[in-house]
Biopython code that builds the backbone (N, CA, C, O; Angstrom):
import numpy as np
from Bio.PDB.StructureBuilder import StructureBuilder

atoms = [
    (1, "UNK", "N", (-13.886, -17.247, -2.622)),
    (1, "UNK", "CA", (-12.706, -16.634, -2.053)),
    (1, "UNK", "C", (-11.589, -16.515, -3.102)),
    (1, "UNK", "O", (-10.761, -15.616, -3.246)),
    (2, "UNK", "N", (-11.791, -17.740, -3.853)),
    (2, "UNK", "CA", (-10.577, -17.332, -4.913)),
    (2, "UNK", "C", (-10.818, -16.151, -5.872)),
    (2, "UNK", "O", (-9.874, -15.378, -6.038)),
    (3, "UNK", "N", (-12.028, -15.911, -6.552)),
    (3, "UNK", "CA", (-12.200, -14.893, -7.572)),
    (3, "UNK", "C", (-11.726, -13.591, -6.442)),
    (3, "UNK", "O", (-10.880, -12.704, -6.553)),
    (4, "UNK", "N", (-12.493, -13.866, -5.563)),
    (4, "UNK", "CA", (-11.562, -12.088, -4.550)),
    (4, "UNK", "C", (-10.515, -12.104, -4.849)),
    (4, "UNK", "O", (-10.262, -11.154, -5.589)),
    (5, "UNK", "N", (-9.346, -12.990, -4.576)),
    (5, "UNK", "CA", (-8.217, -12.886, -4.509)),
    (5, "UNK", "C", (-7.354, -12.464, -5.856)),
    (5, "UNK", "O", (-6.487, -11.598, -5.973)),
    (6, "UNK", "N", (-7.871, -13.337, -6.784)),
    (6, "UNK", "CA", (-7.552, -13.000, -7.939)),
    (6, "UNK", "C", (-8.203, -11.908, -8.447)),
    (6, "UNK", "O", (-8.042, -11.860, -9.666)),
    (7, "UNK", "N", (-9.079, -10.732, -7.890)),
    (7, "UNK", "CA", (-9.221, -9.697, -7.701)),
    (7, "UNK", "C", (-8.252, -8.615, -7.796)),
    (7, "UNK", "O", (-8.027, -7.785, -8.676)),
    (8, "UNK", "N", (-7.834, -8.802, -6.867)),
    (8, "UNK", "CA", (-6.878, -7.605, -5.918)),
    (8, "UNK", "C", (-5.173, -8.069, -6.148)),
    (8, "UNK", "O", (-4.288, -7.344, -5.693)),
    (9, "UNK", "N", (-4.867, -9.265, -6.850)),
    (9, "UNK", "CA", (-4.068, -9.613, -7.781)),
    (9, "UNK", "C", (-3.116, -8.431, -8.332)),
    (9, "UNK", "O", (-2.260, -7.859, -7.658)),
    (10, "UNK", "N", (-3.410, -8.183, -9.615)),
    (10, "UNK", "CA", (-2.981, -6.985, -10.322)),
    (10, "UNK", "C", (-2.808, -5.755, -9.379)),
    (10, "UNK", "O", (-1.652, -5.363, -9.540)),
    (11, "UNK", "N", (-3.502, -4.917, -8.397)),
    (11, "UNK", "CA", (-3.273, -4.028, -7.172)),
    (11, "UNK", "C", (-2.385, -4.672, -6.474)),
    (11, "UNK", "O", (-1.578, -3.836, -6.068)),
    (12, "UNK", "N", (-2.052, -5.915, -6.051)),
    (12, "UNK", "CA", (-1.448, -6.160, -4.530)),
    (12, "UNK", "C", (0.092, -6.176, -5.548)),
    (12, "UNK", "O", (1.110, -5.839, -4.944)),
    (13, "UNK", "N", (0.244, -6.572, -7.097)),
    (13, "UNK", "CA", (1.280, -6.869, -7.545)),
    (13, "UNK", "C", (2.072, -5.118, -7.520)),
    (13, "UNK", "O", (3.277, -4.884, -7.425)),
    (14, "UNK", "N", (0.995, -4.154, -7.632)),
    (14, "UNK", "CA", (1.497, -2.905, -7.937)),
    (14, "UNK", "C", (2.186, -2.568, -6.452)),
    (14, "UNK", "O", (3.343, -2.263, -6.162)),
    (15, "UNK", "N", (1.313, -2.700, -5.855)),
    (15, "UNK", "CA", (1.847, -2.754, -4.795)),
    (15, "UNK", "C", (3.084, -3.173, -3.807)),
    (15, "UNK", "O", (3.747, -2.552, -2.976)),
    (16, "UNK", "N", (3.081, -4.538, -4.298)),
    (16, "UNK", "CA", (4.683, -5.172, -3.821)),
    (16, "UNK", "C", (5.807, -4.447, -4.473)),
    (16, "UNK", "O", (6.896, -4.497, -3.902)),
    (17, "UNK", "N", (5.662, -3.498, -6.058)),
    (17, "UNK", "CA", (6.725, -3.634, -6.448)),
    (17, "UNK", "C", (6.901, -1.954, -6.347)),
    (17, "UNK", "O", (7.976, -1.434, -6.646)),
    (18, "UNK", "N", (5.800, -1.196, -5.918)),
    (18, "UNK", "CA", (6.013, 0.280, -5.173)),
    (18, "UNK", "C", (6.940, -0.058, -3.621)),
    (18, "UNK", "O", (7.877, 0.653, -3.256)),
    (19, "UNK", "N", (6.470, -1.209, -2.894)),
    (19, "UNK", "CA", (6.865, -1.230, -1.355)),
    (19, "UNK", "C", (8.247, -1.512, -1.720)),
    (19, "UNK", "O", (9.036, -0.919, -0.985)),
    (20, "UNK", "N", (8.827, -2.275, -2.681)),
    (20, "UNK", "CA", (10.449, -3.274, -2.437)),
    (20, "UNK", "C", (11.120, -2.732, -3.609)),
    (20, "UNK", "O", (12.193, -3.254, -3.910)),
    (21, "UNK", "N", (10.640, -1.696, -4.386)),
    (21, "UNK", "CA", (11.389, -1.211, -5.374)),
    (21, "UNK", "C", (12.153, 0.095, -5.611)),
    (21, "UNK", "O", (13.079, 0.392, -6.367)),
    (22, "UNK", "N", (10.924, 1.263, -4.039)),
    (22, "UNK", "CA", (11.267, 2.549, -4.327)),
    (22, "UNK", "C", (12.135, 2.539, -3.502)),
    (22, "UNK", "O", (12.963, 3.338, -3.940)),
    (23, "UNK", "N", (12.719, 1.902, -1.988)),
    (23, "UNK", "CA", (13.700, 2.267, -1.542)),
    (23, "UNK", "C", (14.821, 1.961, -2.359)),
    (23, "UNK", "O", (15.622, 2.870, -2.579)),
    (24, "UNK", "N", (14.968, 1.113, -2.726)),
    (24, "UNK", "CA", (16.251, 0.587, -3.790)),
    (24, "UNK", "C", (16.525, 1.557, -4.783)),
    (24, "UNK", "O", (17.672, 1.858, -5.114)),
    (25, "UNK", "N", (15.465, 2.072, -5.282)),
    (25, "UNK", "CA", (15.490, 3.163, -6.513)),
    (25, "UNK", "C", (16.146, 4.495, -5.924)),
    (25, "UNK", "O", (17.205, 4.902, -6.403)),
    (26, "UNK", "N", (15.487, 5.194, -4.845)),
    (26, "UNK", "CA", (15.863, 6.441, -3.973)),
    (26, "UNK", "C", (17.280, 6.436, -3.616)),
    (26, "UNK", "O", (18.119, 7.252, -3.999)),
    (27, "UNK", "N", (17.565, 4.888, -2.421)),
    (27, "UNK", "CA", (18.881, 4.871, -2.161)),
    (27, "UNK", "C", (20.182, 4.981, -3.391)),
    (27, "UNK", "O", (21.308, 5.412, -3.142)),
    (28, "UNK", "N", (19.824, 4.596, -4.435)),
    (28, "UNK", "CA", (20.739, 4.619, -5.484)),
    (28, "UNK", "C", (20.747, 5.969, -6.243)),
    (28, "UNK", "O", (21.747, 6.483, -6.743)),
    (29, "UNK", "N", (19.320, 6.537, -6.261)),
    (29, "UNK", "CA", (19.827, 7.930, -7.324)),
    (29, "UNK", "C", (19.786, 9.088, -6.329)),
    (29, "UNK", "O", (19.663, 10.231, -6.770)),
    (30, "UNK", "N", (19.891, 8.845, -4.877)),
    (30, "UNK", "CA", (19.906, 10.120, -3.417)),
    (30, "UNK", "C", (21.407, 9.460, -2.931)),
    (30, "UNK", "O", (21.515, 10.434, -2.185)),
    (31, "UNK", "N", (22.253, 8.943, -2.758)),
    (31, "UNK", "CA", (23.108, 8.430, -1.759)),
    (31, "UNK", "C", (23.591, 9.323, -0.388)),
    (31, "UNK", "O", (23.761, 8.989, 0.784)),
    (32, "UNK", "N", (23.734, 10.668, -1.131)),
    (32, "UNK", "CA", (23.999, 11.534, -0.036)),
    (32, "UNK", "C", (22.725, 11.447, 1.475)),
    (32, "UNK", "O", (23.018, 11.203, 2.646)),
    (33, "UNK", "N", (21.867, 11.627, 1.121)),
    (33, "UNK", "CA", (20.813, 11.433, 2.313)),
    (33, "UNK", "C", (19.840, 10.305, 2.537)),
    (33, "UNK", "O", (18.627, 10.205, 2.717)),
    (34, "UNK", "N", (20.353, 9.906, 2.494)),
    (34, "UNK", "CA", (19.727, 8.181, 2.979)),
    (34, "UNK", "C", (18.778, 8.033, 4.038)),
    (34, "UNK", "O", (17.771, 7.383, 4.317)),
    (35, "UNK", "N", (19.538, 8.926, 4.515)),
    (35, "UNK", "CA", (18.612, 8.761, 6.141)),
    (35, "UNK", "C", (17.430, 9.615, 6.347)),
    (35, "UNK", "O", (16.684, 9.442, 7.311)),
    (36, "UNK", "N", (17.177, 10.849, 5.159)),
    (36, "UNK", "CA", (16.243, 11.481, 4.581)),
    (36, "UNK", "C", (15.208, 10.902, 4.386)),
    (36, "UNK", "O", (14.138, 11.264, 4.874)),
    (37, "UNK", "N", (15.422, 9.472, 3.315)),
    (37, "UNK", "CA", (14.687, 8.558, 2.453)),
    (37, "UNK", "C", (13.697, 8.307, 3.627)),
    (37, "UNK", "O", (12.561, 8.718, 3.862)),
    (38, "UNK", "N", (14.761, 7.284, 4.424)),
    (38, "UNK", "CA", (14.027, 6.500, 5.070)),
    (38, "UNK", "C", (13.096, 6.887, 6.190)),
    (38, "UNK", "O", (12.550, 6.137, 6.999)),
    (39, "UNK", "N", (13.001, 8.477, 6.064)),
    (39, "UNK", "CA", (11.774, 9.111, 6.968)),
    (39, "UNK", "C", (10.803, 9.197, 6.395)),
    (39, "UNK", "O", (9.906, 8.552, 6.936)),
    (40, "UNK", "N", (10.563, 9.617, 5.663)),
    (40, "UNK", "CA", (9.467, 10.048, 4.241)),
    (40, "UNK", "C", (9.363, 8.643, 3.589)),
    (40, "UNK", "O", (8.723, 8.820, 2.553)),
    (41, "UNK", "N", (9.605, 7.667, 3.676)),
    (41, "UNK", "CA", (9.286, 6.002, 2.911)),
    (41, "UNK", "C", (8.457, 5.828, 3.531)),
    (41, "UNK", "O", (7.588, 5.862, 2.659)),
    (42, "UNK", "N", (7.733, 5.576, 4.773)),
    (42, "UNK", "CA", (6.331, 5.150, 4.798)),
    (42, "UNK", "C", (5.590, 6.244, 4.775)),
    (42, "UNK", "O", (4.552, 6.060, 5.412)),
    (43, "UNK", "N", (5.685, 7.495, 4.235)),
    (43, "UNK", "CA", (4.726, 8.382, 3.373)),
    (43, "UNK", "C", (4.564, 7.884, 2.195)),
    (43, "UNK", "O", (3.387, 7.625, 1.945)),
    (44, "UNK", "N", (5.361, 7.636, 1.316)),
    (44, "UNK", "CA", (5.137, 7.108, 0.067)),
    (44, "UNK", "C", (4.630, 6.149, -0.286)),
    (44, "UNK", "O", (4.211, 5.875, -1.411)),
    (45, "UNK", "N", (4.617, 5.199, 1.191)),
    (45, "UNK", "CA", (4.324, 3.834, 1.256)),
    (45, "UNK", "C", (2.795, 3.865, 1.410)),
    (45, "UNK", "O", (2.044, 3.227, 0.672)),
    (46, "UNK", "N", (2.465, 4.501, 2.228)),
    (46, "UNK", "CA", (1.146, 4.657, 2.545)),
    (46, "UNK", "C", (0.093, 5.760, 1.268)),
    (46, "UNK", "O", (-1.129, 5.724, 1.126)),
    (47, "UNK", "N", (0.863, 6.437, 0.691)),
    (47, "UNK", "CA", (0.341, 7.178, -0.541)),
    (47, "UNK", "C", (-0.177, 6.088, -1.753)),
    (47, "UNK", "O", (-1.331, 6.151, -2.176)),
    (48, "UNK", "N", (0.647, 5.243, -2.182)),
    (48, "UNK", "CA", (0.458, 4.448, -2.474)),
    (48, "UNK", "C", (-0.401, 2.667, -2.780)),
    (48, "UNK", "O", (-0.865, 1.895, -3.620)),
    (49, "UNK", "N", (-0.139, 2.873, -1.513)),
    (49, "UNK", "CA", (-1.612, 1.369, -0.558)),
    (49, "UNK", "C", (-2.945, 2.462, -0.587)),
    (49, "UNK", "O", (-4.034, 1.889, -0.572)),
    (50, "UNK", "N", (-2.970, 3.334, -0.611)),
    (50, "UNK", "CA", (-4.185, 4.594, -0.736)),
    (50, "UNK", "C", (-4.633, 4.142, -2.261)),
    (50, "UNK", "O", (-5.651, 3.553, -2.624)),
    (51, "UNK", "N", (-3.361, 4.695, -3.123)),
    (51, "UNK", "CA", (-3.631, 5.249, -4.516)),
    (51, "UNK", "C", (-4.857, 3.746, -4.909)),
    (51, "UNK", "O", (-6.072, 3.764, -5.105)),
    (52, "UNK", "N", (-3.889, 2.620, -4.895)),
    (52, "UNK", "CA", (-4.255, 0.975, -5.735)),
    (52, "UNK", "C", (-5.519, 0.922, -4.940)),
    (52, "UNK", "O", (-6.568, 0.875, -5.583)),
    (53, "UNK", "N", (-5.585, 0.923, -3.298)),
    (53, "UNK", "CA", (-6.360, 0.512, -2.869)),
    (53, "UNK", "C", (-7.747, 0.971, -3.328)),
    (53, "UNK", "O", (-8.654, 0.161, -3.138)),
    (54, "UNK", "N", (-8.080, 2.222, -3.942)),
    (54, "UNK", "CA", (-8.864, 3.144, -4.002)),
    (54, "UNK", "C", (-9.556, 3.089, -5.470)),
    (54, "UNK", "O", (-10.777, 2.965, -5.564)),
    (55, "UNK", "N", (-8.603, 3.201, -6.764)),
    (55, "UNK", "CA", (-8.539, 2.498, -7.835)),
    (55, "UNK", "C", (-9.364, 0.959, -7.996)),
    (55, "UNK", "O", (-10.077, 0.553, -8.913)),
    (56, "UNK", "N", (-8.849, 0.141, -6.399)),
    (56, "UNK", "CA", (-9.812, -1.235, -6.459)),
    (56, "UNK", "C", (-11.008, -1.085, -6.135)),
    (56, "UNK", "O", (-11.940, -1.665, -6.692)),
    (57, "UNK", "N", (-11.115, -0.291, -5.200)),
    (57, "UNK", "CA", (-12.686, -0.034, -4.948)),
    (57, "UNK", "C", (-13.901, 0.811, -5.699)),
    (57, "UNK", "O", (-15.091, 0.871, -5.393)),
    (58, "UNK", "N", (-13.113, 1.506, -6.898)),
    (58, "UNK", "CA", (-13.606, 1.813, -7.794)),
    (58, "UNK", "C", (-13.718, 1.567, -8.587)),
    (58, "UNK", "O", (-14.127, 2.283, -9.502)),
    (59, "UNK", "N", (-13.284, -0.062, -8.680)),
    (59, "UNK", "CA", (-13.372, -0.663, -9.981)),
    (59, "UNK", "C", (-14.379, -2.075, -9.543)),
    (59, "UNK", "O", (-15.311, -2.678, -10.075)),
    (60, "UNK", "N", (-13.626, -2.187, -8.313)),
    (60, "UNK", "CA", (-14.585, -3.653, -7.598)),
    (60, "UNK", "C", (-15.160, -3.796, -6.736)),
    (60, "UNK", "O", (-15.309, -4.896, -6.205)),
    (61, "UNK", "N", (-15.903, -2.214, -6.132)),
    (61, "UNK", "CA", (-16.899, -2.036, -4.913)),
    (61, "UNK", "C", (-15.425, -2.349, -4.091)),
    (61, "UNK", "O", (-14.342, -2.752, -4.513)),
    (62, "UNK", "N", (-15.909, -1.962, -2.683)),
    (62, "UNK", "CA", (-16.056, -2.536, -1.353)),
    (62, "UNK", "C", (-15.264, -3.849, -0.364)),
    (62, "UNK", "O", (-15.723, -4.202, 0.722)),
    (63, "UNK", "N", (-14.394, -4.268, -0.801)),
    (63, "UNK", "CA", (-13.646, -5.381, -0.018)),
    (63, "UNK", "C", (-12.489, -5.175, 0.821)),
    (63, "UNK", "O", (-11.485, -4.495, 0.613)),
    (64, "UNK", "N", (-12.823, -5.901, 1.826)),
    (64, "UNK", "CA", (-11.899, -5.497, 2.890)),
    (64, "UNK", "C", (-10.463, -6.352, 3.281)),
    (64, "UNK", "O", (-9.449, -5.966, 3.862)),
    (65, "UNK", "N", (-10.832, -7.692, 2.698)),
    (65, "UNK", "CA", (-9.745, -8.607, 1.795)),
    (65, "UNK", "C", (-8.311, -7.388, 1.426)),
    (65, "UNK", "O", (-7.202, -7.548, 1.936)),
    (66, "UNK", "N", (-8.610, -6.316, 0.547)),
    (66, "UNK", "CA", (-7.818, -5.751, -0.381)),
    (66, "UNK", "C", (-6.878, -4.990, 0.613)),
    (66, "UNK", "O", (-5.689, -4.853, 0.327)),
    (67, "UNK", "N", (-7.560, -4.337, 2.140)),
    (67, "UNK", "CA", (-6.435, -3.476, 2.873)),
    (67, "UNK", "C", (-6.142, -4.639, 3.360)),
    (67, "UNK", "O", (-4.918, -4.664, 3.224)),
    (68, "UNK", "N", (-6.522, -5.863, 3.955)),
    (68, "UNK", "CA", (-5.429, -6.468, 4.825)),
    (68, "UNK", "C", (-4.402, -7.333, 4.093)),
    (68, "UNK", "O", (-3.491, -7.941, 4.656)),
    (69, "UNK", "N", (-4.650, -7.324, 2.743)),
    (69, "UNK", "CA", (-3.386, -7.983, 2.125)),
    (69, "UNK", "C", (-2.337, -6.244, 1.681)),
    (69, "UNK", "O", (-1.108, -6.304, 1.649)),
    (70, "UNK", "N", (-3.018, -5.000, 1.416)),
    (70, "UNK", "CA", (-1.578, -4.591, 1.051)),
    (70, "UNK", "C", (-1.308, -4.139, 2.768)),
    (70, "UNK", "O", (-0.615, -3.125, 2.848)),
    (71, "UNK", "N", (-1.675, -4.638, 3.934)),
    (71, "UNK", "CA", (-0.935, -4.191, 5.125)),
    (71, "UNK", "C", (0.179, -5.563, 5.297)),
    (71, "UNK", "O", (1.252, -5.623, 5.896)),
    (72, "UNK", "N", (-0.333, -6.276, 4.757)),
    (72, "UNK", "CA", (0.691, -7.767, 5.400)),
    (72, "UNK", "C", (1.436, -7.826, 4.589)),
    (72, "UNK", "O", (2.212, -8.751, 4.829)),
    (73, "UNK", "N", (1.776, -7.088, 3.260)),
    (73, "UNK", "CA", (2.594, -6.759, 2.063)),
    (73, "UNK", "C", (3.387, -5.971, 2.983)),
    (73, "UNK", "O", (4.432, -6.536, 3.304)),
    (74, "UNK", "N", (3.203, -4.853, 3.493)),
    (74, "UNK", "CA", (4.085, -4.304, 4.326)),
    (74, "UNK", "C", (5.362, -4.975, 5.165)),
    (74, "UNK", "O", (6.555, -4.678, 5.095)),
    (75, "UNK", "N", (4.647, -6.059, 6.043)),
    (75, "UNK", "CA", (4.976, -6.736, 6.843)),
    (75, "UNK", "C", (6.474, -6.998, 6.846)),
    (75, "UNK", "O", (7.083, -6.647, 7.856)),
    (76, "UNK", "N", (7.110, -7.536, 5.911)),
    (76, "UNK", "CA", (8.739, -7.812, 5.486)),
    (76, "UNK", "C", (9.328, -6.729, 5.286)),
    (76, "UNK", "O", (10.530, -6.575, 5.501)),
    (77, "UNK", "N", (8.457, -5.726, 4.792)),
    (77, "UNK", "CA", (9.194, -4.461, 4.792)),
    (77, "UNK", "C", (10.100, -4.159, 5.922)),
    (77, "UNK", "O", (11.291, -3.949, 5.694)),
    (78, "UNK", "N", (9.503, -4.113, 7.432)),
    (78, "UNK", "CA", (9.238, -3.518, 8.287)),
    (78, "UNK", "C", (11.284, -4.140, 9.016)),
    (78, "UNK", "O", (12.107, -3.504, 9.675)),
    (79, "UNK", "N", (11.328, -5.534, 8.462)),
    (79, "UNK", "CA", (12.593, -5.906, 8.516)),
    (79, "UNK", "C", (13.676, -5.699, 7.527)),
    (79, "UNK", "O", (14.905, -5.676, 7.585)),
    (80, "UNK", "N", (12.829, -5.564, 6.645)),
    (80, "UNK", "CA", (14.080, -5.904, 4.979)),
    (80, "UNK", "C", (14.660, -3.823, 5.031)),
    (80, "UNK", "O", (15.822, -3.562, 4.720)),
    (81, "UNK", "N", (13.805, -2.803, 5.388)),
    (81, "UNK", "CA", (13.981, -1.763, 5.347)),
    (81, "UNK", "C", (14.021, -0.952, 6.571)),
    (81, "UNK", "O", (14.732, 0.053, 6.549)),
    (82, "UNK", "N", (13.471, -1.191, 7.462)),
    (82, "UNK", "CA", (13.253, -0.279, 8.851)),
    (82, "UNK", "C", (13.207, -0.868, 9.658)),
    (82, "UNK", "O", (12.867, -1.997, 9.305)),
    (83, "UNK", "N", (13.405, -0.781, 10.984)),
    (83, "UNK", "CA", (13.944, -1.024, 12.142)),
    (83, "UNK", "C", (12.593, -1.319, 12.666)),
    (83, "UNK", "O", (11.586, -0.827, 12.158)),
    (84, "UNK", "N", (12.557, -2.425, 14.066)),
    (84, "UNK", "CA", (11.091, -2.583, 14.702)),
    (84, "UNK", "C", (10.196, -1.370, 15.466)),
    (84, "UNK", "O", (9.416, -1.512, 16.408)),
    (85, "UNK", "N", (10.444, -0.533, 14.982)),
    (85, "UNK", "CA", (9.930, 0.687, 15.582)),
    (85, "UNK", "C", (8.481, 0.906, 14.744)),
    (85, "UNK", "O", (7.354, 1.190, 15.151)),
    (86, "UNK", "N", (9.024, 0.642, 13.366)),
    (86, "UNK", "CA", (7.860, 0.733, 11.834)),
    (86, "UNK", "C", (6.846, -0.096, 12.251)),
    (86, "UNK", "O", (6.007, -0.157, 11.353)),
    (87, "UNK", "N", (6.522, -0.800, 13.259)),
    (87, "UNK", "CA", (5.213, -1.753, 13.688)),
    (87, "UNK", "C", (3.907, -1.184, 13.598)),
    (87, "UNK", "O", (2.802, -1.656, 13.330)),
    (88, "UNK", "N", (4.599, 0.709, 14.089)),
    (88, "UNK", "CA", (3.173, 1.047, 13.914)),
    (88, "UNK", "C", (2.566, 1.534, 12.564)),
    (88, "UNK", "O", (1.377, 1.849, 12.598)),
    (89, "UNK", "N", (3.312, 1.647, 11.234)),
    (89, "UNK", "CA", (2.548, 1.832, 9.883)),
    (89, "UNK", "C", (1.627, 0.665, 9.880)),
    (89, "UNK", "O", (0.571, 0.797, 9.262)),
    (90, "UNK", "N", (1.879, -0.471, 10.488)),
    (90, "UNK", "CA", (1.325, -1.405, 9.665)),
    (90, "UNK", "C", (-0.679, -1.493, 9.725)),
    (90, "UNK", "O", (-1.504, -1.856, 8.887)),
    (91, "UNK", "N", (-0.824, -0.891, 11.330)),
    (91, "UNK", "CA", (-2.415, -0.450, 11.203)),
    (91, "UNK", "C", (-2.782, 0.870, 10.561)),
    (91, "UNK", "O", (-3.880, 1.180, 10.099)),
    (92, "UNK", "N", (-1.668, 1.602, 10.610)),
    (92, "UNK", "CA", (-2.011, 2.685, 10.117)),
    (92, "UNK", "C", (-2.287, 2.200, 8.261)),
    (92, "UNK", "O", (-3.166, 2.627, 7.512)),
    (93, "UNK", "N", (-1.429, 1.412, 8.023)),
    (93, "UNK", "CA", (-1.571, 0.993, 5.902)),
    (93, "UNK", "C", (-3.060, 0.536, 5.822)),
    (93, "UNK", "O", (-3.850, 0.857, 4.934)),
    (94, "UNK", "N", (-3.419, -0.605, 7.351)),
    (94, "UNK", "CA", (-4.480, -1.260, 7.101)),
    (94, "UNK", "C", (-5.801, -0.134, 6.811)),
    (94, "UNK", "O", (-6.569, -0.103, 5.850)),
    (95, "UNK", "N", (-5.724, 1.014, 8.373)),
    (95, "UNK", "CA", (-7.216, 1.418, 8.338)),
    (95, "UNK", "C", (-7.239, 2.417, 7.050)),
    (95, "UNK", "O", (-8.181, 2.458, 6.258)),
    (96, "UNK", "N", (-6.015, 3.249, 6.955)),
    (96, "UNK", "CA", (-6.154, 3.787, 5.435)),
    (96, "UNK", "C", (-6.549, 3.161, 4.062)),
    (96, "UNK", "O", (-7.231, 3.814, 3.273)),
    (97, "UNK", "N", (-6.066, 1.720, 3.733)),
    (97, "UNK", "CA", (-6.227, 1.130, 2.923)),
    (97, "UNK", "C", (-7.870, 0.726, 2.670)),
    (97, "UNK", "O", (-8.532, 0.753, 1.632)),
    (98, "UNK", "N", (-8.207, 0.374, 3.940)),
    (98, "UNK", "CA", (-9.366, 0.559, 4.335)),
    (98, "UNK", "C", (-10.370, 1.480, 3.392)),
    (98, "UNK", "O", (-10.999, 1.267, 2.355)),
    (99, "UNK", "N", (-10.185, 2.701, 4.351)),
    (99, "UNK", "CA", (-10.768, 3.987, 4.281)),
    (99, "UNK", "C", (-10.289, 4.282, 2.356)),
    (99, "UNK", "O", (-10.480, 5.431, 1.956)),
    (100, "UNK", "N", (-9.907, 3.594, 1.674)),
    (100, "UNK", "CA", (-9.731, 4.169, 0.344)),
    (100, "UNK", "C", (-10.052, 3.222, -0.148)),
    (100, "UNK", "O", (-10.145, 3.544, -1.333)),
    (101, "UNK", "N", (-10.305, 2.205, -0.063)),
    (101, "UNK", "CA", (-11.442, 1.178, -0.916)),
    (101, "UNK", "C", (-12.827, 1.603, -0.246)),
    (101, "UNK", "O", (-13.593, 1.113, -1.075)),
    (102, "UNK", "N", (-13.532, 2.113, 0.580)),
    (102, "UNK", "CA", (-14.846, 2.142, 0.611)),
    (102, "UNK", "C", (-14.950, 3.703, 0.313)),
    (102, "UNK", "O", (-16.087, 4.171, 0.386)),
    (103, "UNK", "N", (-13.699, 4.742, -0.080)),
    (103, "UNK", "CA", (-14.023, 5.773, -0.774)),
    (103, "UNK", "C", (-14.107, 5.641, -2.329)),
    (103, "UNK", "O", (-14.781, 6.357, -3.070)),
    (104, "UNK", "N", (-13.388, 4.708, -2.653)),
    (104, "UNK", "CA", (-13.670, 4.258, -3.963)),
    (104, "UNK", "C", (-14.674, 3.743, -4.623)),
    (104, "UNK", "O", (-14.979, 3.636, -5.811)),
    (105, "UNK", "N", (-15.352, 3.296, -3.110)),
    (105, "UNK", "CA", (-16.699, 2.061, -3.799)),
    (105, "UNK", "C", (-17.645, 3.561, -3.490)),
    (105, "UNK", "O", (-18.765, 3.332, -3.946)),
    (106, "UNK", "N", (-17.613, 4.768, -2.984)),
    (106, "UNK", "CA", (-18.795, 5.490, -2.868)),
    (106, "UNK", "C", (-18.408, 6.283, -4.369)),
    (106, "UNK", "O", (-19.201, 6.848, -5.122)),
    (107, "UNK", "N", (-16.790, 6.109, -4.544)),
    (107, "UNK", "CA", (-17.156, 7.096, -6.248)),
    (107, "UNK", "C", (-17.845, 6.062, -7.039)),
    (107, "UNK", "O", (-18.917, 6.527, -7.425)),
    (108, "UNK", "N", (-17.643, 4.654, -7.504)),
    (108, "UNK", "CA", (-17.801, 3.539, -7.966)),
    (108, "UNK", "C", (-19.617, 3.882, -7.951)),
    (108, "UNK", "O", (-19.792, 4.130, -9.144)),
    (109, "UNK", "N", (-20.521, 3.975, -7.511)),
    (109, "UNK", "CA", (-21.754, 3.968, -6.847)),
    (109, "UNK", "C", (-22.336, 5.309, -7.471)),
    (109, "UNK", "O", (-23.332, 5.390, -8.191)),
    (110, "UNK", "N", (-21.354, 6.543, -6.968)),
    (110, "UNK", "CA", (-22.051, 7.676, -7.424)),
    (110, "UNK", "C", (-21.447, 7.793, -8.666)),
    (110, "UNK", "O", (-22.413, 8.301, -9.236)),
    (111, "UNK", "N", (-20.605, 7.719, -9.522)),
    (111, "UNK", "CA", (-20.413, 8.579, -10.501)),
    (111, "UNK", "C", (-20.049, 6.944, -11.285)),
    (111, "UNK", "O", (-19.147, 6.256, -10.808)),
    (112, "UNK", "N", (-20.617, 6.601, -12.141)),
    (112, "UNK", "CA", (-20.779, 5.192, -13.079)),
    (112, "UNK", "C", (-20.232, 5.871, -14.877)),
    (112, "UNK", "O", (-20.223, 5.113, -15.846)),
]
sb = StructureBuilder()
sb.init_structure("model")
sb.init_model(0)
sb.init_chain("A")
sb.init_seg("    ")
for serial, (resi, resn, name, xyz) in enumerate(atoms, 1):
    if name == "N":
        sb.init_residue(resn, " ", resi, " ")
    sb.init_atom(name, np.array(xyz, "f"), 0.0, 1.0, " ", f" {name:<3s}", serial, name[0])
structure = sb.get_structure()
């Protein structure tokens, strides 16, 4: 269990610092529309838990470890940035995250 973890390490780090870095970044160089941001942030959010997740599965097969840690990465988001309404990205990060590590492990498989 530990080598998994220390797996998905380097991804989950890219990850934390796409989820807690781009609103801070947007709100400061957009100020005028803020409220813009924060519609389109769990698009980016979820583009993202895609991108790493997908990248891992093409580098390390198949683990399902990898979506439920960048969905619970989410998790603080959901207070530190958006209102309790955002409850529902958080299955939506999982089954995508999902669905892009076992598309990764079929490029991983077919194309070596």
């Amino acid at each position: 269990m530990k080598e998994r973890f220390e797996r998905t390490m380097p991804y989950l780090i890219f990850i934390i610092v796409a989820y807690y870095s781009l609103p801070i970044i947007l709100v400061a160089a957009l100020r005028e529309s803020a409220a813009g941001i924060y519609q389109a942030l769990p698009a980016l959010d979820i583009c993202f838990s895609m991108g790493a997740c997908f990248f891992f599965g093409k580098r390390h097969g198949g683990d399902w470890l990898m979506a439920i840690e960048s969905s619970l990465v989410f998790l603080p988001c959901i207070y530190i940035f958006f209102n309790p309404t955002a409850w529902i990205y958080l299955p939506i990060i999982a089954f995508l995250s999902l669905l892009a590590v076992f598309i990764g492990t079929v490029f991983k498989n077919r194309f070596l």
